[in-house]
N, C-alpha and C positions, 0 to 999 in steps of 0.2 A: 870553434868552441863546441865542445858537447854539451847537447841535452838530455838529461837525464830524469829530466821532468822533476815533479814536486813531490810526488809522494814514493820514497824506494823503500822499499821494504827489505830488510836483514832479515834475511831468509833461515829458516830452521833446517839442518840437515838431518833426512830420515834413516833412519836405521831397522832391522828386519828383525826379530826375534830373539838371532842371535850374535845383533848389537853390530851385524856389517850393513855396510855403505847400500845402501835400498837406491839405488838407481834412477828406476823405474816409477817407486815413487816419488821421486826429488823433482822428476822431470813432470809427472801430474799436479803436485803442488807449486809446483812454477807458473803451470798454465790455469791453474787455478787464479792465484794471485794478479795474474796477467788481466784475467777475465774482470777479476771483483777491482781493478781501479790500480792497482800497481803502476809505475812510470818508469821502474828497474829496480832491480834485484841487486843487492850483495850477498856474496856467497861467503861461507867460510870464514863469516865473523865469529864474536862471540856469540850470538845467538846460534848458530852454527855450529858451537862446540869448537870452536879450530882450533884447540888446544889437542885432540885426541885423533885428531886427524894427522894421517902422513900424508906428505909430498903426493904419493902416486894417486891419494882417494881423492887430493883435493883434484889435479890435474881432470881426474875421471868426473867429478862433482863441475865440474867447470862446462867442460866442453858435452855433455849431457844434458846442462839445463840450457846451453846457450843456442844449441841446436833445435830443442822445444821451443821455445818462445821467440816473438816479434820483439819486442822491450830488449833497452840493454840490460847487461850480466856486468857486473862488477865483482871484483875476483879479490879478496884481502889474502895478502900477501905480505902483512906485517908481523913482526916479531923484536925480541929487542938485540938481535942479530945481523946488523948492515949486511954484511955479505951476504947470509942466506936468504933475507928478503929480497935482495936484487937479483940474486941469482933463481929464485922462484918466478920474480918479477918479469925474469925475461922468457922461462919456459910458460907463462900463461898468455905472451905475449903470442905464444907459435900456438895457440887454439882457438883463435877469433876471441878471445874476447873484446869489451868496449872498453875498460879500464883496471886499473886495482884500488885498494884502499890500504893504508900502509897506518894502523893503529902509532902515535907516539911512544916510543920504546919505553919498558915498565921495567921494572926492579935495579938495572944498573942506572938510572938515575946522569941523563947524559945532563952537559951543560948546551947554552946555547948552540954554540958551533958547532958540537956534537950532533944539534937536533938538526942543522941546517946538511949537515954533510951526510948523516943517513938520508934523509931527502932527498937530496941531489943523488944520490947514487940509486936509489930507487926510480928516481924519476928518469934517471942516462937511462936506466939498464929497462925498464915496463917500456920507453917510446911511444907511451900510451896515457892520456889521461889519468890523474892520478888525486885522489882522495884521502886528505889528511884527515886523520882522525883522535881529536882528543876528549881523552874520558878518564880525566887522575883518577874519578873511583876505584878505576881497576888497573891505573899503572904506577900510581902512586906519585905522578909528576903533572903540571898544569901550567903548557905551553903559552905562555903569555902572549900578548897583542903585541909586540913590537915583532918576540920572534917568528909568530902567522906569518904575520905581514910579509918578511922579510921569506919567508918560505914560501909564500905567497908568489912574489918573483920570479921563483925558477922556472922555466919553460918546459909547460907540459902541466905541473901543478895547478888543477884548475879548480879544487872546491874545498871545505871544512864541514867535517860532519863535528858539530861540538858538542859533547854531552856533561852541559853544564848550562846553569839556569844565570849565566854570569852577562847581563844586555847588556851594561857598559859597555864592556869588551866585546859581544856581538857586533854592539853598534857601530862601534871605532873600525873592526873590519870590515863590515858592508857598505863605510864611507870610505875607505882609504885603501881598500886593497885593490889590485888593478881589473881595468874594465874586462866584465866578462866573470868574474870570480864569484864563485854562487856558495852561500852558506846553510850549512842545513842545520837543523837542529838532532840532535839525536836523542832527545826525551821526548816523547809522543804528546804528552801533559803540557808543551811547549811549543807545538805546531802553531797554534794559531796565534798565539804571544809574538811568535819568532817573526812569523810570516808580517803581524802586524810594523815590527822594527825595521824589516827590508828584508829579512832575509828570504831563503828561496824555496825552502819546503824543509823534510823532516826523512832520515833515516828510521824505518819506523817497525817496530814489534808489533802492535797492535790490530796492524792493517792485516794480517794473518787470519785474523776475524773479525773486525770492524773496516777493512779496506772501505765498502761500499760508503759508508759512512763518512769515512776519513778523506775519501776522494770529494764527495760530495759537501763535506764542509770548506774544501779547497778553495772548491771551484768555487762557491757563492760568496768567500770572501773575495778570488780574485776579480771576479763579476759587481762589487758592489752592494752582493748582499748579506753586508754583516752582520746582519740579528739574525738570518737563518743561520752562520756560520756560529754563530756566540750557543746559539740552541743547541745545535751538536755537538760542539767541544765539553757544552758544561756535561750533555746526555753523557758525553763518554768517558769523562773525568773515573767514575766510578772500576769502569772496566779496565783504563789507563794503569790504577792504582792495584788491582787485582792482579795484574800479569807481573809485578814487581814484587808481590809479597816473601817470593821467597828468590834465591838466586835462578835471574834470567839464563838458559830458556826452561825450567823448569815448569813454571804455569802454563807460558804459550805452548809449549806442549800437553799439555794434559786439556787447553779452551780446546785447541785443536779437536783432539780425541773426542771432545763432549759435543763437539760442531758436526760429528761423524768423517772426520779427517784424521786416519789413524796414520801419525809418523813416527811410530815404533816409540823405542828406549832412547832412556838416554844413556850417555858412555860414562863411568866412574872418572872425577870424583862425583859426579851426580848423581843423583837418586829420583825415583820417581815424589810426584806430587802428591801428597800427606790426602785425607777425607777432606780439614780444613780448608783447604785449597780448594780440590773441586768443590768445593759448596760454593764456598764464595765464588767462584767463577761460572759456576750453573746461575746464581740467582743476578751475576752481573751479565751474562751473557744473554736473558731473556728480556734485560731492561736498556738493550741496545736501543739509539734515538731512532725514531721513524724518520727516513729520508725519502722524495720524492721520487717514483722511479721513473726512469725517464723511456 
């Protein structure tokens, strides 16, 4: 079974001035994030932009950051495309990565079976760990507990990043799916909630500039110490809510820039982050919790 540790961070892909694939710095904000507490990387999420990306930038985006860093790379490879997503699935396959993550297919609106057999063909074709991912906000569908589970099954299928605040349905898969199946949360605001129901950590926006923090709240609940933990979730509730104000990655790019971590443009339909924005994220960014350094 892989580990992929507790806290992965969805990665922001940088771009240079004139809005191409920045390399060079993809590969220093990798090792950055590596440094400040990260456990592994996805790439080419929607934090990521992966809508504005092709085939060839991700492929290059891949095998670039996976070469820089110790930590695994997780590669999203999802679309609501069966064939093109296994067929990416299995060229990221030929670049060392450690896994993909395959978003629940959005707008054609599959039925159960449908969601099982894109699956399956992703999972035949990656022969690689693979990371289901559901977030109806942005697909407009919200894979229920019976069909996880049953997704859950297929060989190779090894985790759930869910972005949704729904703990029943957390709960029921971190009793009933099979051993070894790790759930993530994928609202940052939800780390320590998640972690307290079973689950196994957090796909995470935040950690881009609260890693140290986010790591260190981890770790002192998985230690036992949960009022330190409870101290820096509520510290970081603030800044949680700030990088969401407007459409993700919009703000975590611009905390970024104010961190002096400049990762370019973003690609249209996106737009840069309004004054609004960086206010709020200057004045939630200096009110980061004090954590122990070790």
């Amino acid at each position: 079974m892989n580990d992929w540790g507790h806290l992965i961070t969805a990665m922001v892909t940088p771009f240079d001035n004139e809005g191409r694939l920045d390399l060079e710095k993809a590969a220093n904000l990798a090792k950055k994030l590596e440094k400040e507490g990260s456990s592994a990387l996805v790439l080419a999420g929607t934090t990521g932009e992966s809508p504005t990306l092709t085939d060839e930038e991700r492929l290059a985006l891949f095998a670039t950051v996976k070469s820089a860093v110790q930590i695994p790379v997780i590669a999203n490879v999802g679309s609501n495309n069966t064939k093109k997503s296994a067929v990416l699935a299995e060229k990221v396959r030929k670049t060392g990565i450690d896994g993909v993550m395959a978003v629940v297919p959005y707008y054609n609106k599959p039925n159960k079976q449908g969601l099982y057999a894109h699956y399956q063909a992703i999972a035949e074709a990656a022969q690689l760990p693979v990371m289901v991912y559901n977030v109806p906000g942005r697909t407009g569908l919200n894979m229920d507990a019976d069909t996880l589970l049953q997704i859950a099954e297929i060989p190779n299928i090894s985790c759930l990043k869910e972005a949704t605040g729904e703990f029943d349905k957390i709960s029921r898969i971190v009793k009933e799916a099979p051993a070894g199946f790790r759930v993530y949360t994928g609202e940052d605001l939800l780390t320590l909630p998640v972690l307290a129901i079973g689950g196994y950590g957090v796909v995470s926006v935040a950690a881009h500039v609260a890693g140290k923090q986010m790591k260190a709240m981890i770790d002192y609940y998985l230690t036992g110490r949960v009022k330190e933990a409870q101290r820096i979730h509520l510290g970081l509730i603030a800044i949680y809510k700030s990088l969401f104000m407007t459409s993700n990655p919009i703000p975590v790019k611009a905390a970024l820039k104010l961190t002096g971590f400049d990762v370019g443009s973003l690609r249209l339909p996106l737009v840069e982050a309004d004054e609004t924005v960086r206010e709020k994220l200057t004045q939630d960014l200096k009110n980061l919790p004090s954590i122990e350094e070790e």
